[in-house]
MARDO-204293 format. One record per residue (C-alpha): residue number from 1; residue in three letters; x, y, z. Coordinates in steps of 0.05 Angstrom, whole numbers. Example, Ala and Ser with C-alpha at 12.3 -4.5 7.8 and 13.67 -1.06 7.14 Angstrom:
// MARDO-204293
    i   aa      px      py      pz
    1  ALA     246     -90     156
    2  SER     273     -21     143
//
This chain:
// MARDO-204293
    i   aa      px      py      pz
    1  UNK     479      20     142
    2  UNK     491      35     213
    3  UNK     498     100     228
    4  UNK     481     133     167
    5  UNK     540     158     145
    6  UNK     582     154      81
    7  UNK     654     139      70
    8  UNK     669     214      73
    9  UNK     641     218     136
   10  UNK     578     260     108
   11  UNK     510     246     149
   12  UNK     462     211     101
   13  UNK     389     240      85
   14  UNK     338     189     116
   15  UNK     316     176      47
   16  UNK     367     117      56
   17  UNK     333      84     109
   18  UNK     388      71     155
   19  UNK     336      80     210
   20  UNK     313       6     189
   21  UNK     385     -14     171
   22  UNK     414      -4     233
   23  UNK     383     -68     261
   24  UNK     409    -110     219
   25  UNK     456    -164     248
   26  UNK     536    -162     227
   27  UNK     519    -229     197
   28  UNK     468    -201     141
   29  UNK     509    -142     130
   30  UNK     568    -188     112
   31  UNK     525    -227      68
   32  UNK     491    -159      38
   33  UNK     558    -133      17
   34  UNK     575    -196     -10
   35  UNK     518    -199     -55
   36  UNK     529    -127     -73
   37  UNK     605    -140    -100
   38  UNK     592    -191    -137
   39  UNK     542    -148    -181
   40  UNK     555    -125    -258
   41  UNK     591     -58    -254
   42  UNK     562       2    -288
   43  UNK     580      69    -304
   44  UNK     533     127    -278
   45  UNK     537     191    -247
   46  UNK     495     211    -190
   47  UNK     444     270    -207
   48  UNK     450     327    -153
   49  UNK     400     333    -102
   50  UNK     350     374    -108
   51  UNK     332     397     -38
   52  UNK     305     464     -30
   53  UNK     343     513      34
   54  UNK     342     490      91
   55  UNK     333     418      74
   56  UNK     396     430      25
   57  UNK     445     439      79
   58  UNK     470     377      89
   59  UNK     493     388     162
   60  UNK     424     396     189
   61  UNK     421     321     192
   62  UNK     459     306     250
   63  UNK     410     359     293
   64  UNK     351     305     262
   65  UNK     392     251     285
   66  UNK     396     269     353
   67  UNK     325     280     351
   68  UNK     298     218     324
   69  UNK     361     170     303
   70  UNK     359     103     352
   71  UNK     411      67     329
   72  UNK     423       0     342
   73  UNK     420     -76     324
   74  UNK     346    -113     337
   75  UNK     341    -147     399
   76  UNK     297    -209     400
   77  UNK     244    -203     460
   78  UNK     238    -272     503
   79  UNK     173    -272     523
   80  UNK     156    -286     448
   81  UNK     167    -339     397
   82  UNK     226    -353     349
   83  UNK     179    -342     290
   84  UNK     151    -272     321
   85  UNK     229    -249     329
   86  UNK     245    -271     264
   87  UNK     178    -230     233
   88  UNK     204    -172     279
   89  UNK     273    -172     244
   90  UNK     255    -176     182
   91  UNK     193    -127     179
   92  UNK     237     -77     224
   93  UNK     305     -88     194
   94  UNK     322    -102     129
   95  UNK     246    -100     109
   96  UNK     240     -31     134
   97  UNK     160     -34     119
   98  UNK     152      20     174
   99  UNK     195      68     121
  100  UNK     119      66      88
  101  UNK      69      42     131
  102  UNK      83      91     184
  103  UNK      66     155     194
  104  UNK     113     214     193
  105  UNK     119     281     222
  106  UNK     143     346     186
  107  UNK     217     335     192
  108  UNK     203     266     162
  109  UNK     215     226     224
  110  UNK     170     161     229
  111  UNK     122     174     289
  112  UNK     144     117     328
  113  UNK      79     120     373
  114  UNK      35     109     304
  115  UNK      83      42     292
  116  UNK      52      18     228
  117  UNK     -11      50     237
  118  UNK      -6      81     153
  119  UNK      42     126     109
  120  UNK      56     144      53
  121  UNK      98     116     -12
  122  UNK     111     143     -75
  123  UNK      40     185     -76
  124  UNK       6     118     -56
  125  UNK     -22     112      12
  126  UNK       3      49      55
  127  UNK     -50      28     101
  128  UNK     -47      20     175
  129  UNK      -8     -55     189
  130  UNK     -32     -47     261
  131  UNK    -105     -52     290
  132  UNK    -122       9     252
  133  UNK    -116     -34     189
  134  UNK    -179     -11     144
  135  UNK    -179     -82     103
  136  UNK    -257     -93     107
  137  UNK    -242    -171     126
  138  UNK    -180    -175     180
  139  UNK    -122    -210     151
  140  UNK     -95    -268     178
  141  UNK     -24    -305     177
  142  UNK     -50    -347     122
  143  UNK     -77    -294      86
  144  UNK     -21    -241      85
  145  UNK      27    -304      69
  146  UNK     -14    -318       8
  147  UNK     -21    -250     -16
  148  UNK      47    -232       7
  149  UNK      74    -293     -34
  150  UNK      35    -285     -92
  151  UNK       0    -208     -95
  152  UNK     -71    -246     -89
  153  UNK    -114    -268     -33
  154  UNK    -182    -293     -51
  155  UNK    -211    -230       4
  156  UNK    -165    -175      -9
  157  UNK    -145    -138     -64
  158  UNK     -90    -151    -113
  159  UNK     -19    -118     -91
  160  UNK     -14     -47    -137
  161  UNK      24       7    -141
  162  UNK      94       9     -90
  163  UNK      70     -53     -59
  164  UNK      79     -92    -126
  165  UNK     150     -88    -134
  166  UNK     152    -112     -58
  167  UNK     119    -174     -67
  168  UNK     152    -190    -126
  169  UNK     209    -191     -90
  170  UNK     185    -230     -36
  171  UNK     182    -296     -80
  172  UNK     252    -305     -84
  173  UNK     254    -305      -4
  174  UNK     242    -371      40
  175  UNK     184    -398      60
  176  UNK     191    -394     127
  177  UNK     218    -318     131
  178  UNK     155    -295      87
  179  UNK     108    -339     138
  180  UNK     154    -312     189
  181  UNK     135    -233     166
  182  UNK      59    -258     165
  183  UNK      61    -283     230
  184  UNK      80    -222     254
  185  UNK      43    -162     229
  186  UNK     -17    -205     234
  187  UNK      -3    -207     306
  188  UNK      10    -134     303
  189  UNK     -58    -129     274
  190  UNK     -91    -162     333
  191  UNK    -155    -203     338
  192  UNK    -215    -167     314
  193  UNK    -253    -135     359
  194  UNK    -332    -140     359
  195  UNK    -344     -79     315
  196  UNK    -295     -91     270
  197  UNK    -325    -162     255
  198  UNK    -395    -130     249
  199  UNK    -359     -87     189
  200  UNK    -340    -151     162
  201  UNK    -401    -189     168
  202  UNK    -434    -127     129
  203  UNK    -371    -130      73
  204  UNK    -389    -205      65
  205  UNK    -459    -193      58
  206  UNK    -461    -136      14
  207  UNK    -411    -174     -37
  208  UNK    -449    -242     -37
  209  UNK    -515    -195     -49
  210  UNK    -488    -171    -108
  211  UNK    -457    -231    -131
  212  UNK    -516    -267    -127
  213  UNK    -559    -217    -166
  214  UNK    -496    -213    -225
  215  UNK    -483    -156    -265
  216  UNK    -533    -103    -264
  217  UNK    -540     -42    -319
  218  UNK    -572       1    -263
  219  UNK    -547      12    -197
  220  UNK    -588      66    -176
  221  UNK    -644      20    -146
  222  UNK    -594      -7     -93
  223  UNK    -588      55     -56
  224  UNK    -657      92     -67
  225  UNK    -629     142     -11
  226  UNK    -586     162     -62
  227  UNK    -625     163    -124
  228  UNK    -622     252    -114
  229  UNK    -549     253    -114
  230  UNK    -531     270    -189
  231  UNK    -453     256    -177
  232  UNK    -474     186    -147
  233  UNK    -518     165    -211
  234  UNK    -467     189    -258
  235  UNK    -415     148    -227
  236  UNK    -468     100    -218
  237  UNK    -470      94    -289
  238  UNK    -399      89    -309
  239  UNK    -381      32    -252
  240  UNK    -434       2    -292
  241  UNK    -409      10    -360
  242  UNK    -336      -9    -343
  243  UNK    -323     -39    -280
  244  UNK    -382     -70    -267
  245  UNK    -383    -131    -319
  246  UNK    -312    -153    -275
  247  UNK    -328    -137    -209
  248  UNK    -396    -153    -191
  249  UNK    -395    -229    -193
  250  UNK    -329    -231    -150
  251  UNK    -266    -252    -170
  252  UNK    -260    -314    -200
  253  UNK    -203    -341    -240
  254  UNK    -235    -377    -296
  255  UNK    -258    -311    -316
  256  UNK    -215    -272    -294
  257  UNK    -268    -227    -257
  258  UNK    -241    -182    -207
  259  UNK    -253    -170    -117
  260  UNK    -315    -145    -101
  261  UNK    -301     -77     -93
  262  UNK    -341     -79     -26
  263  UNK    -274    -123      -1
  264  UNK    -219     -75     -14
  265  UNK    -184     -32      21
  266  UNK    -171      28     -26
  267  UNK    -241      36       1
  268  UNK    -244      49      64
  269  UNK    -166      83      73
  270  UNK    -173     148      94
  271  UNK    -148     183      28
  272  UNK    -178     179     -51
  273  UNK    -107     165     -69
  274  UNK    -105     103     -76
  275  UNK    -167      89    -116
  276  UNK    -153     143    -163
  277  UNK     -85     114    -179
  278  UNK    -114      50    -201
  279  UNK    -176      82    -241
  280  UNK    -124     123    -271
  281  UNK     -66      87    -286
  282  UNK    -100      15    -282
  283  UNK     -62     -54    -255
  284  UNK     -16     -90    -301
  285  UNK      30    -155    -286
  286  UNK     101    -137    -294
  287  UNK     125    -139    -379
  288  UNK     135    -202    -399
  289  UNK      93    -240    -331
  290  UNK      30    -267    -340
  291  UNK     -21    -235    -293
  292  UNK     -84    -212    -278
  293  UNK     -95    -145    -319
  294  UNK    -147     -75    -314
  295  UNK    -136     -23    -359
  296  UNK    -127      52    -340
  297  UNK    -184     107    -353
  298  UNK    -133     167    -353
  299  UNK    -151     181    -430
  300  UNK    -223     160    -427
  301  UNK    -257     195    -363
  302  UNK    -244     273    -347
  303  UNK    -236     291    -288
  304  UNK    -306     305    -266
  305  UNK    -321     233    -279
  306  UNK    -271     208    -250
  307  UNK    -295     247    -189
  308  UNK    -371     218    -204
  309  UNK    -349     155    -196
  310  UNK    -302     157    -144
  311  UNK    -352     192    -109
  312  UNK    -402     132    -119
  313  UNK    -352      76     -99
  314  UNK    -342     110     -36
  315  UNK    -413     113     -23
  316  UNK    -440      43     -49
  317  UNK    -368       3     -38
  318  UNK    -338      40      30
  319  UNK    -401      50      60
  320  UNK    -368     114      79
  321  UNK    -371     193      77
  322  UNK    -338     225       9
  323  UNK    -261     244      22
  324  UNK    -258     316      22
  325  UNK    -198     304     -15
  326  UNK    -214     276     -82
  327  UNK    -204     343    -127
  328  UNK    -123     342    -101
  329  UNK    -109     276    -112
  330  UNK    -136     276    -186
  331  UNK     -91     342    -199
  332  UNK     -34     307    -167
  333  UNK     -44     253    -213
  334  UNK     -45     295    -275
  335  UNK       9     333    -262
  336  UNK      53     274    -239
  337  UNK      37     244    -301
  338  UNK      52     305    -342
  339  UNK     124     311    -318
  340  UNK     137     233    -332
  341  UNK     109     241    -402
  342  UNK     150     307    -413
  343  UNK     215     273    -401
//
C-alpha cells in the first residue's frame, strides 16, 4: 500500500494504485486490513499477466518509480480548513479519483501538472475535476454532494459507466466525508469565470426553449443553418424518434423524463466516447435496484446512424465542432463488445 511492493519483495505494476495508497494514514491502513481479514475466504487462482515485452519485465518498474513514485503519507495544509484537508485525503488517498480523472503520459504516469484536469477509465472518458471541467452548469458543493450521494442532480447527468459503481459505493460512507469530498473538488473547480457563465446562461436557455415548446417530430427548423447537412437531419430524425419523447421536456421524476441533453457533459468532453457508450450500451440501475432506466441502441442503429446522430447531438446539444474521432470510438465499442460476448 506504501511502497508498492508485495510480500516477495516484487515491485507492483501501477495498476494497483499505490501512488494514491501511499497517503493513507497508519490508522486507515490498520482499519483496511482489518476489514479485509474478516472477509469470506475464496479459492481462486490469479490469471497471468498479459503484458506485452517490455512492459512484461517486471523489473522495469522500479526505473518508473524513480521517475514518477512520490511516496509518502498526506500532509494536511494549514492555511485551509479541516473540511478541505479531509476532502484532500480522501479524494487523493484512499479515493484515488486522480487514478481516472487525470491525465497520463506514455509510461502511464499521472501528469501531475494536469491534476484532475480528465483521464481515462475503463474506455470511458473522466472529465476534467479542475477548472477545465466541461459540465455546461459549474457544479457546486451541494450539487456534487447530491449527485455524488445519489448518481442524480437535477443539472447534471446521471452517474454511468465507471463512475456508477463509485457512487454506489459512496452511500455507505458518512455524511460528512462525502460533503467533505464535495467541498473539495468543487473548490478545485474554482468559481466560474465570466465566459464560462455566459456558456451556462446559453445551456439554460437553450433547455428551457425546448422545454417550453415539448416534444417536437422535426428538429430541422431549429437550426435552419443546418438544414444542408444530410448527417445532421438523419440524426435529426432519430433523436426524434427515440430520445426525443424523454429528453426534451427535461427531466422530471413523475415521468421519468430524462436531462436535457443541452445540460450534460458527455457533450461537450473532448472525446465521442462517452456518448457512444451510453447510445450503445444504454443506462441501467444495478439488478435488483430500482432506478432510472434508457435502453441501449447497439442492435437497433448501425453504425452510420449511430454516427448521424452523434453527429447531430454534438451540433444541436454541445454547441460544438464534430469530434474527429467518432468512427474509432464506435469500432472500439464493437469490438469490445465482441470479445465480452465471445467469452
Amino acid at each position: 500500500m506504501r511502497e508498492g511492493v508485495d510480500r516477495e519483495g516484487r515491485h507492483l505494476y501501477p495498476v494497483f494504485p499505490y501512488e494514491h495508497f501511499t497517503k493513507i494514514t497508519d490508522e486507515d491502513l490498520r482499519a483496511l486490513y482489518a476489514f479485509v481479514m474478516t472477509r469470506d475466504s475464496v479459492r481462486a487462482e490469479t490469471p497471468p499477466n498479459e503484458l506485452v515485452f517490455p512492459f512484461n519485465v517486471r523489473s522495469l518498474i522500479g526505473a518508473w518509480k524513480v521517475l514518477y513514485f512520490e511516496p509518502g503519507v498526506f500532509r494536511p495544509d494549514p492555511a485551509q480548513s479541516a473540511q478541505w484537508n479531509r476532502g484532500a485525503y480522501l479524494v487523493d488517498g484512499v479515493g484515488h479519483c486522480g487514478a481516472c480523472h487525470t491525465p497520463r503520459n506514455r509510461l502511464g504516469a499521472e501528469k501531475k501538472r494536469e491534476y484532475l484536469a480528465g483521464g481515462e477509465a475503463e474506455n470511458w472518458h473522466a472529465p476534467a475535476l479542475n477548472a477545465a471541467s466541461p459540465a455546461p452548469v459549474p457544479w457546486t458543493s451541494a450539487q456534487l454532494y447530491q449527485y455524488l450521494r445519489t448518481r442524480l442532480d437535477d443539472l447534471h447527468a446521471i452517474a454511468a459507466g465507471p463512475m456508477e459503481p463509485v457512487v454506489l459505493n459512496l452511500r455507505t460512507v458518512s455524511e460528512e466525508d462525502v460533503k467533505a469530498i464535495a467541498a473539495y473538488v468543487a473548490a478545485t473547480m474554482g468559481t466560474p469565470g465570466p465566459d464560462r457563465r455566459k456558456k451556462t446562461d446559453d445551456a439554460l436557455m437553450h433547455a428551457r426553449r425546448d422545454e417550453a415548446v415539448g416534444v417536437r417530430a422535426d428538429r430541422i427548423d431549429r437550426d435552419p443553418a443546418r438544414a444542408g447537412d444530410r448527417a445532421f437531419q438523419n440524426g435529426a430524425a432519430i433523436y426524434a424518434g427515440a430520445w426525443a419523447v424523454c429528453h426534451d421536456i427535461g427531466r422530471n421524476a413523475s415521468i421519468g423524463s430524462g436531462l436535457h441533453l443541452a445540460l450534460g457533459s458527455a457533450m461537450t468532453i473532448p472525446t465521442s466516447s462517452n456518448l457512444i457508450h451510453i447510445i450503445l450500451e444504454g443506462i441501467a440501475p444495478p439488478d435488483g435496484e430500482p432506478g432510472r432506466w434508457m435502453p441501449g441502441y447497439a442492435e437497433a442503429l448501425s453504425d452510420e446512424q449511430v454516427k448521424e446522430l452523434v453527429t447531430y447531438i454534438r451540433a444541436y446539444f454541445g454547441r460544438s465542432p464534430p469530434w474527429p474521432d467518432v468512427d474509432e470510438e464506435i469500432k472500439k465499442f464493437r469490438q469490445v463488445n465482441a470479445k465480452l460476448r465471445a467469452r
